[in-house]
C-alpha positions in Angstrom: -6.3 -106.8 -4.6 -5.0 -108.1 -1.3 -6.9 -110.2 0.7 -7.2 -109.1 4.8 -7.3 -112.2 7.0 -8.8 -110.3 9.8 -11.6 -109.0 7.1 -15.3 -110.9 8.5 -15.7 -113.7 6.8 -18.7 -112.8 3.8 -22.1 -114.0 4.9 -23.0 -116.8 2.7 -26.8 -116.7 1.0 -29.5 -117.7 2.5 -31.0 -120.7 0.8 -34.9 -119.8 -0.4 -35.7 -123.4 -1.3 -35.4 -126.6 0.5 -34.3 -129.6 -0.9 -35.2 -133.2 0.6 -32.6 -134.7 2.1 -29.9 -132.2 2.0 -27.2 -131.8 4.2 -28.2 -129.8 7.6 -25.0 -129.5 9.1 -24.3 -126.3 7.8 -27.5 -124.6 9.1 -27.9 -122.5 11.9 -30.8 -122.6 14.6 -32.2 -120.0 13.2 -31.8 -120.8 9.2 -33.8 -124.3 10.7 -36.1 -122.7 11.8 -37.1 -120.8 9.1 -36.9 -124.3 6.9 -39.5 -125.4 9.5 -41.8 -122.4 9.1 -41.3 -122.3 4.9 -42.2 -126.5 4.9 -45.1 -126.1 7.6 -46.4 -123.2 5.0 -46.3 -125.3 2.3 -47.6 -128.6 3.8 -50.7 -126.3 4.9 -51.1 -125.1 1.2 -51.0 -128.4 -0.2 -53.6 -129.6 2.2 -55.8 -126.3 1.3 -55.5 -128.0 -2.5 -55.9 -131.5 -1.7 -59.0 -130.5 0.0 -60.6 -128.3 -2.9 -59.6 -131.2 -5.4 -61.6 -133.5 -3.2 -64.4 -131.5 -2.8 -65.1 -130.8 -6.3 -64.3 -134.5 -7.2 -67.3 -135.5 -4.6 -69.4 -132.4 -5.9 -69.1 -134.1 -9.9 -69.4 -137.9 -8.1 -72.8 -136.4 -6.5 -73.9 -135.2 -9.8 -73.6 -137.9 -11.5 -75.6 -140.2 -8.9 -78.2 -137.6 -9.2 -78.0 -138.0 -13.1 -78.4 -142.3 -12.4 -81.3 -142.3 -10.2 
């Protein structure tokens, strides 16, 4: 199989995940700004479970001060 130099060059993969502290050189505007959007979209669902884990740990700590008084 011969290779044609004037052939475009194959589009590499787009990357799904992210990893911290990887190199960012490589990236394109646009491939940053989808990082951006994906990371924003996750911080938002962690906050979403943070805040249900807090609110059922205060629902249980208000229980049990009921159950004291």
């Amino acid at each position: 199989m011969a290779i044609d130099p004037f052939a475009d060059e194959p589009l590499r993969p787009k990357a799904r995940t992210h990893e911290l502290g990887q190199d960012l050189s490589a990236l394109s505007i646009e491939e940053l700004d989808e990082r951006i959007a994906m990371l924003e979209a996750e911080i938002a669902r962690l906050n979403e479970a943070r805040a249900s884990k807090e609110a059922s740990r205060d629902a249980a700590s208000a229980f049990f001060k009921m159950g004291s008084i």
